[in-house]
Steps between C-alpha positions, in 0.01 A plus 500: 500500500752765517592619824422896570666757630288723730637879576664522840513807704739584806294727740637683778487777745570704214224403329251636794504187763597600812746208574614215294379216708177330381256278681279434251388597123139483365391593170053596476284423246552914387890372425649739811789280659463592862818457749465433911812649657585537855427899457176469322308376174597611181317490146697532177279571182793400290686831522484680814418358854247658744554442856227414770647544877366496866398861619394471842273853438332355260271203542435394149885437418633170489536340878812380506835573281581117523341348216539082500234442236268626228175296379235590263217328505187414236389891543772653389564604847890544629538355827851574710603279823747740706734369794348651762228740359215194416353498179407809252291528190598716215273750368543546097289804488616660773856349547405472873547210724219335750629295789428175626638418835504217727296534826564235759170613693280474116400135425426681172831658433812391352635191585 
């Protein structure tokens, strides 16, 4: 077989991402390539980004702006490990985030 040549893209900060450096990279099922930074989570939809940040004032924003992973699991549903914020689940509808921290006083919190 014939080897292919897939399309390459440089992104930047002057595409929309705060910074250049780049923990990690998921793509979802819906095809949106999602990018953990150290200044927050970032979804590209193949021509603009939309940024998701920490705002202490409001409670349903993303818990941390270091983002060292992104999982999705059989749902559908986006998962995000921060350094330092725990664990937050991404809303689709809403494009809200619910957090999951860990408790060392919970048996049935995080671990």
């Amino acid at each position: 077989a014939a080897p292919r040549d897939y399309p390459l893209e440089h992104l930047s900060i002057n595409e929309g991402v705060s910074q250049n450096t780049v923990f990690c990279i998921f793509q979802d099922r819906r095809g949106f390539m999602w990018f953990g930074t150290e200044d927050g989570l970032y979804r590209f939809d193949g021509y603009r980004f939309t940024g998701f940040t920490h705002d202490w004032r409001d409670p349903q924003s993303i818990s941390h702006n270091m983002i060292s992973t992104i999982f999705e699991d059989r749902q559908g549903q986006l998962w995000i490990g921060t350094n330092g914020g725990g664990l937050n689940r991404f809303d689709h509808e809403t494009e809200r985030f619910i957090h999951f921290r860990h408790t060392p006083e919970d048996s049935a919190a995080l671990g």
